[in-house]
Every structure is written in structure tokens, then in C-alpha cells.
N, C-alpha and C positions, 0 to 999 in steps of 0.2 A: 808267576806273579800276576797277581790282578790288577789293572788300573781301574780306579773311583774317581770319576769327573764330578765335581760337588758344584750346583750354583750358588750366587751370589748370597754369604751366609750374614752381612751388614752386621758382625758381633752377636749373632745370637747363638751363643755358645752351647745353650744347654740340647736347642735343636743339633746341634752339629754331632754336641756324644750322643744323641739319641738315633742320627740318623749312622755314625759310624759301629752302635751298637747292633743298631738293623742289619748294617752289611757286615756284620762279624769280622770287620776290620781289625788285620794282624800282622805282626813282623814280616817284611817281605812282600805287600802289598806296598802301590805305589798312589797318594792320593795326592791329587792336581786340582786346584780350585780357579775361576774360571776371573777371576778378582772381586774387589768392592767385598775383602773381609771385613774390612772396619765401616764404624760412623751409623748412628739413628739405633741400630743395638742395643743392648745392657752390657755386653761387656767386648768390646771388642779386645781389651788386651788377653782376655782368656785364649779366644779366636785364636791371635798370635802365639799363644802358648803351646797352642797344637800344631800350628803349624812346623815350629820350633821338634816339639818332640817325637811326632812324625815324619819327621824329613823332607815335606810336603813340596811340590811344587806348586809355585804363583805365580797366574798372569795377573799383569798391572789393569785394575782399573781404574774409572775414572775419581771412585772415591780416595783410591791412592795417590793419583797425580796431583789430586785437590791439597792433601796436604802436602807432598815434595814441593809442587811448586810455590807454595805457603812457606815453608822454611827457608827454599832456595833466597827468595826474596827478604825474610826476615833476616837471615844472615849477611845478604850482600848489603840492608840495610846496616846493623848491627856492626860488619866488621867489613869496609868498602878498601878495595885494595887500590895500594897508590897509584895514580892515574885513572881510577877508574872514569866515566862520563857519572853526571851529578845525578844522586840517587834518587828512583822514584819510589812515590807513596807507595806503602805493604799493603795490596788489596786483603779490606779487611775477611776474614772467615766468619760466618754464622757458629753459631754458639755448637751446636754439635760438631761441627768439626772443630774446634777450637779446643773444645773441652776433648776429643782426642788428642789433637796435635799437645797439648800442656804432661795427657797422664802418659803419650809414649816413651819405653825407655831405649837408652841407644839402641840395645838388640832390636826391638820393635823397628827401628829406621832402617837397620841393615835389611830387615826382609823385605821393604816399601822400595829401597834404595836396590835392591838388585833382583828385582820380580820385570819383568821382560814385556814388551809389548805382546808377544806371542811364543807360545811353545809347539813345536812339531813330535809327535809323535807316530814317528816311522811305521812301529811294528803292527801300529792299529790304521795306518792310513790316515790318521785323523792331525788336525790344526787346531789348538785352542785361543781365541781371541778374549777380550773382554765384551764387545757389543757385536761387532762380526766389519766386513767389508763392502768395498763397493763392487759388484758381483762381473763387471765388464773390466776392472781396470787392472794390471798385471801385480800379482801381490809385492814384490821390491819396491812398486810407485805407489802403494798402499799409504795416507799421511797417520803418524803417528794416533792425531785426535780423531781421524776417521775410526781406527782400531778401538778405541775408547768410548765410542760417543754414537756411532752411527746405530739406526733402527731401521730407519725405511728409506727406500731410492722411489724415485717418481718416472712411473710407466705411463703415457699416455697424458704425461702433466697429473697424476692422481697418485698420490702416495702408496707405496704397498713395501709390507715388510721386505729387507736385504731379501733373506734366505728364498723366499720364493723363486729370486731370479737367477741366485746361484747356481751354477753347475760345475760341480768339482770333477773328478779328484783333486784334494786332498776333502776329506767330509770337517766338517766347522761345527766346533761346540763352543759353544757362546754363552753369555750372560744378558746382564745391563737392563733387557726389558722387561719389567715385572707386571708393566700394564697390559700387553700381547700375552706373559703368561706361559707355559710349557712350550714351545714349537719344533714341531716333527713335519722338517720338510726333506726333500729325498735328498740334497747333501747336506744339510744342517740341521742341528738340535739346538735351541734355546732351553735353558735349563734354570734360568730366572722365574720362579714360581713364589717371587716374593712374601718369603718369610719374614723378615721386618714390617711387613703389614697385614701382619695377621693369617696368613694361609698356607704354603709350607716349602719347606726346604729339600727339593730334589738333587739326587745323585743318577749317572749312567756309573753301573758295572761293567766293564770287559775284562773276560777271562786274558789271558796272558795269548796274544797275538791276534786276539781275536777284531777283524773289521767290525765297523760299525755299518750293522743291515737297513739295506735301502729300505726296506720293506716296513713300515711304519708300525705294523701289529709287534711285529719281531722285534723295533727297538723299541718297544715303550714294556716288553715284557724285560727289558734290561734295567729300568727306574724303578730307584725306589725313594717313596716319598712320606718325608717328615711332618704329621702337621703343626704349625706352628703353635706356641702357648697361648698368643694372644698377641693382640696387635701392639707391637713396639711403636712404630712412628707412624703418624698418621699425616699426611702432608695438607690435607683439607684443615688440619686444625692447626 
């Protein structure tokens, strides 16, 4: 069985069969996405639909959290349970996430609703996060929105990406930064190669037990990369 780590595919669905077509992904392969399926895409419930018919595993990102904790609150708005403490304002959501959170249907909320801060994967050595960790602090005191959110830690007072200062065991494959781009450092791979804005959508292949190689040449002949159709979301406009 092979494991396909896929970065951050923000609903671009038709990237997603084209890069699963690439890896002649088949019954029996096992694909793990790294989060931030949905939102600025064209279609993120397709997204969903593969993940769905695939079996897929998902780590939670932060475009996921965005909307759970958008409904969390619209509900305890909606239906406040007796005694509660007096409700506050529903921080509003911007129009794309919104115009997600309206078209998802219940099955869509189960996978958002049970996609995990992180998954371990034993047989390959590897941890998948959505952004990655703080490289000194023991991963159990790891905080949630660290996992979700974090890019760079500051050495010398000067910012520099997580992954540089990391040193594993266990190796990190990550998302979330699409501005950094591919990163191949010797325990982590960012696999965020920002397809939703126009440039493409990467995978890591490992054969069935196979660690993931320190050796930088060596893992980047394991990518394989999608390029995007055209730029979905543009954040400058």
C-alpha cells in the first residue's frame, strides 16, 4: 500500500483528479491530505466528495476551524441551552467562507467535524500537521492554533521558517504556507505549493513502509506536481 501526502488543495478539484491521475492512484492506496480542502476554490464540495470516496485521511486546517468554529457559534447563537451565560455576537465570516459554510451538506460537516489536529503515521516515521510546530517545545504541550497557524519561530529576534529549527524524529509534513512555497528541510516537508493561486498542487508518494529520505535530492524525486489551471483567488485583489 502506498501513502500520497497531498498539499493544501483549497477546493480545486479538477487539480486534485489530475494530480491523482498522475499518481495512478488505486484501491488500496492510502491518501492523507495535510488540510485547508475547502474555501477560495471552485469547488470545494467536489474536494469533499473525494475525500468521501476515497477513504482519505484529513488533517484539520485552519480553513476548517474557520468554519466549525463559525457554526459552533451560530448554533449556540441559534439554540442557547438553559442556563447558558448571555450569548455573544457570531463573528461575522467573509463571503467565501460563508458561501462555503451555506453550500455544505451534513456529510461535508462530519469530515470537518472529525479531521484531527494531527495524524502519525508509524510505518513511514512521519507526523502530518496542517502548518507544523514549535521546533523546542514537547509535541503533547504542542497548542492547538499553534498546529494550525504557525510558519516561522524567531532565532536571534529574526524570523525564520519552523522546519529549519526542527529536528525530528518523527519527520513533518505540512501545509498552510503557500508564500515559502515547496520546503525540503532535513526533518520536514512543506507541501503548500499554492494551487488556489495559480501555481500547483503537490503530492509526496511513499511506497508502503517506506521512510521519508533525509536526503533532499531523494525526496523531492518522491513529488509529484500539478500545475494549477489558473489562478483561483487572488488575495491582492
Amino acid at each position: 500500500m502506498r501513502t500520497i501526502l497531498v498539499g493544501d488543495v483549497h477546493g480545486c478539484k479538477d487539480e486534485l483528479d489530475s494530480l491523482l491521475d498522475r499518481v495512478s492512484f488505486v484501491t488500496g492506496d492510502r491518501l492523507v491530505f495535510v488540510g485547508d480542502l475547502v474555501a477560495r476554490g471552485p469547488d470545494s464540495l467536489g474536494v469533499l466528495d473525494i475525500v468521501r470516496t476515497t477513504g482519505a485521511l484529513v488533517v484539520r486546517g485552519n480553513h476548517e476551524q474557520k468554519l466549525l468554529s463559525y457554526r459552533t457559534a451560530r448554533d449556540a447563537w441559534l439554540r442557547p441551552r438553559p442556563g447558558a451565560a448571555p450569548r455573544e455576537p457570531v463573528a461575522p465570516l467573509g463571503k467565501v467562507h460563508l458561501d462555503v459554510a451555506r453550500a455544505l451538506r451534513p456529510v461535508d460537516w462530519v469530515i470537518l467535524e472529525s479531521s484531527p489536529f494531527f495524524i502519525d503515521l508509524p510505518e513511514h516515521d512521519v507526523r502530518v500537521v496542517h502548518a507544523g510546530l514549535v521546533p523546542d517545545v514537547p509535541f503533547d504541550a504542542q497548542a492547538p492554533d499553534t498546529l494550525l497557524r504557525i510558519r516561522t519561530v524567531r532565532v536571534k529576534g529574526e524570523p525564520v521558517l519552523w522546519g529549519t529549527q526542527y529536528e525530528g524524529p518523527p519527520h513533518v509534513v505540512f501545509g498552510h504556507n503557500a508564500l515559502a512555497g515547496l520546503q525540503v528541510h532535513p526533518w520536514a516537508t512543506g507541501l503548500d505549493t499554492g494551487c488556489v493561486y495559480g501555481r500547483a498542487l503537490t503530492a509526496m508518494v511513499l511506497a508502503a513502509d517506506e521512510p521519508v529520505p533525509r536526503d533532499a535530492r531523494a525526496r523531492q524525486a518522491l513529488l509529484v506536481t500539478i500545475p494549477a489551471r489558473r489562478v483561483w483567488f487572488d488575495p491582492a485583489a
